[in-house]
VOZA-680281 format. One record per residue (C-alpha): residue number from 0; residue in one letter; y, x, z. Coordinates in Angstrom, 2 decimals. Example, Ala and Ser with C-alpha at 12.3 -4.5 7.8 and 13.67 -1.06 7.14 Angstrom:
REM residues 2
NODE   i aa      py      px      pz
NODE   0  A   -4.50   12.30    7.80
NODE   1  S   -1.06   13.67    7.14
***
This chain:
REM residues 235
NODE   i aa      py      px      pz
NODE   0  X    0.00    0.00    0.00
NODE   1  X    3.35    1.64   -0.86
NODE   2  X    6.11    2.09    1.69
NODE   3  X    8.33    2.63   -0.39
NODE   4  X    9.12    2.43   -4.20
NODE   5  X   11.72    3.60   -6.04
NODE   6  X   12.47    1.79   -9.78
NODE   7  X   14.68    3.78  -12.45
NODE   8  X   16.96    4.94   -9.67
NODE   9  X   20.55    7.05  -10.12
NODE  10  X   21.62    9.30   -7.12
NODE  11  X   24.97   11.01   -6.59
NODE  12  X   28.33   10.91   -5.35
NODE  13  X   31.37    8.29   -5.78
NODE  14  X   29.54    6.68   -8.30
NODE  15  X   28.66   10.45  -10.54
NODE  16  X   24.87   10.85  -11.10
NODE  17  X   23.29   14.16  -10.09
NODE  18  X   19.83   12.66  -10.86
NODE  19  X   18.74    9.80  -13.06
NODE  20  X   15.77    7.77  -13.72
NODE  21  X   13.66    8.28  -10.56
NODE  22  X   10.65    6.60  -10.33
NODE  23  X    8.05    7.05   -7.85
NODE  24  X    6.10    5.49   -4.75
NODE  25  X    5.14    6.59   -1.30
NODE  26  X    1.71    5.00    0.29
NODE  27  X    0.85    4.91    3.65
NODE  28  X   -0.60    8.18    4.58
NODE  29  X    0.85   10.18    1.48
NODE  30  X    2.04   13.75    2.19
NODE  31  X    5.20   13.50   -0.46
NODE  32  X    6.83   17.30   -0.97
NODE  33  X    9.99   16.76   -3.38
NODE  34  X   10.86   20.00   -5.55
NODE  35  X   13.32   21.27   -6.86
NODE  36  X   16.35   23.90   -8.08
NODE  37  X   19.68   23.85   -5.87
NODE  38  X   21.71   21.38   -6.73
NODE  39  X   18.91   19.00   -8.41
NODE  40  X   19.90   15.80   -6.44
NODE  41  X   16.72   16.67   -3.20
NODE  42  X   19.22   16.37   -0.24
NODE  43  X   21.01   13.23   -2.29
NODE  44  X   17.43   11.43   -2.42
NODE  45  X   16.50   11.75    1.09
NODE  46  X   20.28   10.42    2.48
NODE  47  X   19.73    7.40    0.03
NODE  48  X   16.16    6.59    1.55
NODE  49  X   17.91    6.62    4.69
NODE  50  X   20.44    4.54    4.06
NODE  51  X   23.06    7.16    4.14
NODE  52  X   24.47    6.73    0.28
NODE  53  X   23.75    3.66   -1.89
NODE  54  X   22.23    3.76   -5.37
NODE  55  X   24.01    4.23   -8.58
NODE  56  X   21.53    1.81   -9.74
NODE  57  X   18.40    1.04   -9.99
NODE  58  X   16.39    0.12   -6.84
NODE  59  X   14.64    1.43   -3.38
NODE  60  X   12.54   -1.17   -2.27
NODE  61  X   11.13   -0.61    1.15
NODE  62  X    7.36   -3.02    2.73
NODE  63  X    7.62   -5.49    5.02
NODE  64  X    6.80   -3.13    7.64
NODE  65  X    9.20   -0.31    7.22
NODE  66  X   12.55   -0.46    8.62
NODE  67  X   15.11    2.25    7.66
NODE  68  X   16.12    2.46   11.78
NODE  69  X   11.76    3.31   12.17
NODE  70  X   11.94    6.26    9.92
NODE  71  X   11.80    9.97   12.11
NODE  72  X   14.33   12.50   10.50
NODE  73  X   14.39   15.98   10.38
NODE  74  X   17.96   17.19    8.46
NODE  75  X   18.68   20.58    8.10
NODE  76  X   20.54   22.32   11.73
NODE  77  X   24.02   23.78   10.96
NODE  78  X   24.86   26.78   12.83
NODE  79  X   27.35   24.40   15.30
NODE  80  X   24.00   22.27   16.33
NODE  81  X   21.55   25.27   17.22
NODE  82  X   24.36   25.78   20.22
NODE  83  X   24.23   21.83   21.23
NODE  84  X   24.53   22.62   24.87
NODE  85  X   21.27   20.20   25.99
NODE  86  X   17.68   19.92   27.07
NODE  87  X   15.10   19.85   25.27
NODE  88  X   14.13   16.37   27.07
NODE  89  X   17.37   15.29   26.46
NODE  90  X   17.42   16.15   22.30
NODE  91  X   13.63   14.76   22.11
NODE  92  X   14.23   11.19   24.05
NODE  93  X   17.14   10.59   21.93
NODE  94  X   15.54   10.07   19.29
NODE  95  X   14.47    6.85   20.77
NODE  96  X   18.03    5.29   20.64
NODE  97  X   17.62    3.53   17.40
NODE  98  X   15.73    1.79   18.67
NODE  99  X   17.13    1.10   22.15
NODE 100  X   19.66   -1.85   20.70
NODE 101  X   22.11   -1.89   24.00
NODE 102  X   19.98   -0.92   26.81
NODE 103  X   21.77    1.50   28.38
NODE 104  X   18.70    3.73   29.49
NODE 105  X   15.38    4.68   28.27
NODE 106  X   12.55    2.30   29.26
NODE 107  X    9.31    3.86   30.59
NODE 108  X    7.28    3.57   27.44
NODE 109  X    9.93    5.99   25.77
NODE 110  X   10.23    8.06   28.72
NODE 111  X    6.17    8.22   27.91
NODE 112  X    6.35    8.47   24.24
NODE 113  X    8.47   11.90   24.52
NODE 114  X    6.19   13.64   26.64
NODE 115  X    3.52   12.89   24.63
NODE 116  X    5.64   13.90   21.23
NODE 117  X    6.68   17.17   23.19
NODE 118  X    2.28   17.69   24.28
NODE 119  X    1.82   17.44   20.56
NODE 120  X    4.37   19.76   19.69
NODE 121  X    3.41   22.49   22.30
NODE 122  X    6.92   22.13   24.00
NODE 123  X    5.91   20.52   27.27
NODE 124  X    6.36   23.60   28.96
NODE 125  X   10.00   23.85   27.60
NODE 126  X   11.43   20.71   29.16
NODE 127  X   13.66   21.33   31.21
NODE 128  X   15.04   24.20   29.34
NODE 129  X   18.25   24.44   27.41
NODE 130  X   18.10   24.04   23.43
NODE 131  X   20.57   26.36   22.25
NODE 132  X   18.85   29.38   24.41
NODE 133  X   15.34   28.73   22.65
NODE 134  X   14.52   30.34   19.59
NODE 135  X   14.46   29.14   15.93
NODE 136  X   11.07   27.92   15.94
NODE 137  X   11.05   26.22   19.15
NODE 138  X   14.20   24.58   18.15
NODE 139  X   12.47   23.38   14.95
NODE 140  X    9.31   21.81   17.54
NODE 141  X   11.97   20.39   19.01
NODE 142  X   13.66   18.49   16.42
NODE 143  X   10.38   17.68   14.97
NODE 144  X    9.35   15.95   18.66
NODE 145  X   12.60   14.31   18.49
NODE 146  X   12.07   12.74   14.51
NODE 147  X    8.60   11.97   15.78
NODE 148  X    9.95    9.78   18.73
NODE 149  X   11.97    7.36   16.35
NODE 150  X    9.09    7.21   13.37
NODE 151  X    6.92    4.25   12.96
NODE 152  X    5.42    4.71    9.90
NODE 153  X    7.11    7.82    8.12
NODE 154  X    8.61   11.07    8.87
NODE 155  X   11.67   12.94    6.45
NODE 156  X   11.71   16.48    6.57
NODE 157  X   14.70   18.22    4.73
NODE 158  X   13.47   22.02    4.31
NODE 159  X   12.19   21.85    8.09
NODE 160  X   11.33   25.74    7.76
NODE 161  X   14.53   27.46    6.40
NODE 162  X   15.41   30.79    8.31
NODE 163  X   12.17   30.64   10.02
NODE 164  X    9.75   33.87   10.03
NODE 165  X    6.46   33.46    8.02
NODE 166  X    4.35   33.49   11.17
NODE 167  X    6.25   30.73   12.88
NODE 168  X    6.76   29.02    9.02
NODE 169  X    2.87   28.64    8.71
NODE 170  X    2.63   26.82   12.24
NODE 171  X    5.17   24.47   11.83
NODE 172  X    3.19   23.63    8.49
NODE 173  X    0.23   22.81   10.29
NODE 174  X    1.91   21.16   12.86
NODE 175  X    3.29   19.01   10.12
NODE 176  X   -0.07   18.56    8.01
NODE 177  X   -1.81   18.06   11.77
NODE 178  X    1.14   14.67   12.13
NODE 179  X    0.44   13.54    8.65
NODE 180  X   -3.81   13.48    8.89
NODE 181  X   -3.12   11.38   12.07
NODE 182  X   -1.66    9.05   10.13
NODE 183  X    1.53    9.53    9.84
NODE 184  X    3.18    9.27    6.59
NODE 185  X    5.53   12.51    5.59
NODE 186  X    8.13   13.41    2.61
NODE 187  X    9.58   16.56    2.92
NODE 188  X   11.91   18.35    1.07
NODE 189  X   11.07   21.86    0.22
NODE 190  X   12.05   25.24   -2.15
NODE 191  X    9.12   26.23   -1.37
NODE 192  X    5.95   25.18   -3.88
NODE 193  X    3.58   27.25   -2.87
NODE 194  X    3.71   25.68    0.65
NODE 195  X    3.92   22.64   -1.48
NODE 196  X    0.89   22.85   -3.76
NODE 197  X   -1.20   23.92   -0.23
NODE 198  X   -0.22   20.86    2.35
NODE 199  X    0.94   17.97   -0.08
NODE 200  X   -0.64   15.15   -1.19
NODE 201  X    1.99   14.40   -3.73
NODE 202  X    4.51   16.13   -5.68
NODE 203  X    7.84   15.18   -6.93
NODE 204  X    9.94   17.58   -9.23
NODE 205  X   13.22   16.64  -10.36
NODE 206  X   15.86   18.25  -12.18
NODE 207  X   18.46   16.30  -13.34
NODE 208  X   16.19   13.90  -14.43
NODE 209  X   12.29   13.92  -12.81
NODE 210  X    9.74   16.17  -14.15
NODE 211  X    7.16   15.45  -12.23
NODE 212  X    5.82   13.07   -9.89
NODE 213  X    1.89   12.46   -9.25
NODE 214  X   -0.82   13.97   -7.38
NODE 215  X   -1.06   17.75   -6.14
NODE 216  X   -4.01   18.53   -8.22
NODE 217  X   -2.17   17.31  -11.27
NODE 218  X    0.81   18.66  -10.87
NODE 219  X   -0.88   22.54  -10.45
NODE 220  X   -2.16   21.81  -14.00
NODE 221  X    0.82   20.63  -15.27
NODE 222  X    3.80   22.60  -17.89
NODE 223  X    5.98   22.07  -14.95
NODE 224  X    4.50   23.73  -12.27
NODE 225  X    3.60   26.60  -14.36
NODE 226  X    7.25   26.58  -16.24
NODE 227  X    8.59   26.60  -12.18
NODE 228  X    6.44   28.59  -10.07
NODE 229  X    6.46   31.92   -9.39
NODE 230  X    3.00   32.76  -11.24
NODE 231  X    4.94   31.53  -14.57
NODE 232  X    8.05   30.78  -14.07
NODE 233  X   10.08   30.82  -17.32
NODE 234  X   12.35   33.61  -18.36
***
């Protein structure tokens, strides 16, 4: 069953198209990685499937069951939010306040659903501890506790492992391929396909218009990939 579906869509700025003609669906359980160069319209897509920007035109048409306020988010940290002067309990519970309405504190079952987020992500241990003195990684565990405490269904990941060393980049991948075989639905933005073509389920390429979007093993075989990636990437 798809989450979400997107139908001849146009993304971009004060009505100016960076990318056209998107088509593509996410199912329950997918593991969607979205590709690209700079500037192809990746960061634009995700902030429209949040809500953030509107289409151009075309359509995003979201199930029954998925509501835009349900969806965890990872965005990209800017230098001014790796000092945010809080704990790590603090960051990860507020990502329960979308879905708080007015109560003016966290209920118990959230109180329980962010030490169980923070168990998963190995941060337990961290607590009490202050964000901006923990290191990139753990920052990243963090933020990825904190997106999992607002997701229902499906978790957005916009290049989750930038600046991060390769040890610590290769456990944050499993952490994140660990999430999605539980069930949990992921799209994540990346520059990086060989990460891509090794944890997705899906692939979506775009330019300024799409190249690509279908399965993993497809997309390996296809002139894209091969055009793209660093085996054969075109001179």
């Amino acid at each position: 069953m798809a989450l979400i579906t997107v139908s001849n869509a146009s993304l971009g700025y004060e009505g100016k198209a960076i990318v056209s003609d998107i088509n593509f669906s996410v199912s329950d359980g997918d593991y969607l990685c979205i590709v690209g160069e700079n500037g192809s319209g990746k960061s634009t897509l995700m902030k429209t499937l949040l809500g953030q920007k509107n289409v151009i035109s075309g359509k995003i048409e979201f199930s029954d069951g998925l509501k835009q306020n349900e969806i965890g988010y990872l965005p990209q940290q800017t230098e001014v939010q790796k000092d945010f002067p809080a704990s790590v309990k603090e960051i990860v519970l507020s990502g329960c306040l979308n879905r708080s309405g007015f109560r003016p504190f966290y209920s118990k079952s959230q109180k329980d659903t962010a030490a169980r987020n923070m168990e998963k992500l190995g941060i337990t241990d961290l607590s009490g501890k202050c964000y901006r003195e923990l290191s990139g990684g753990q920052q990243q565990r963090v933020l990825l506790a904190r997106a999992l405490c607002a997701a229902e269904k499906l978790l957005v990941l916009d290049e989750p492992v930038a600046g991060l060393d390769p040890m610590v980049t290769k456990s944050l991948y499993s952490l994140i391929e660990e999430i999605n075989k539980s069930g949990m639905t992921v799209i994540m933005v990346s520059h990086d396909m060989e990460a891509a073509v090794e944890y997705a389920s899906h692939i979506l390429h775009i330019g300024h218009k799409p190249l690509f979007f279908g399965k993993k093993e497809d997309y390996v075989k296809s002139d894209v990939y091969h055009r793209f990636s660093e085996g054969g990437k075109a001179k």
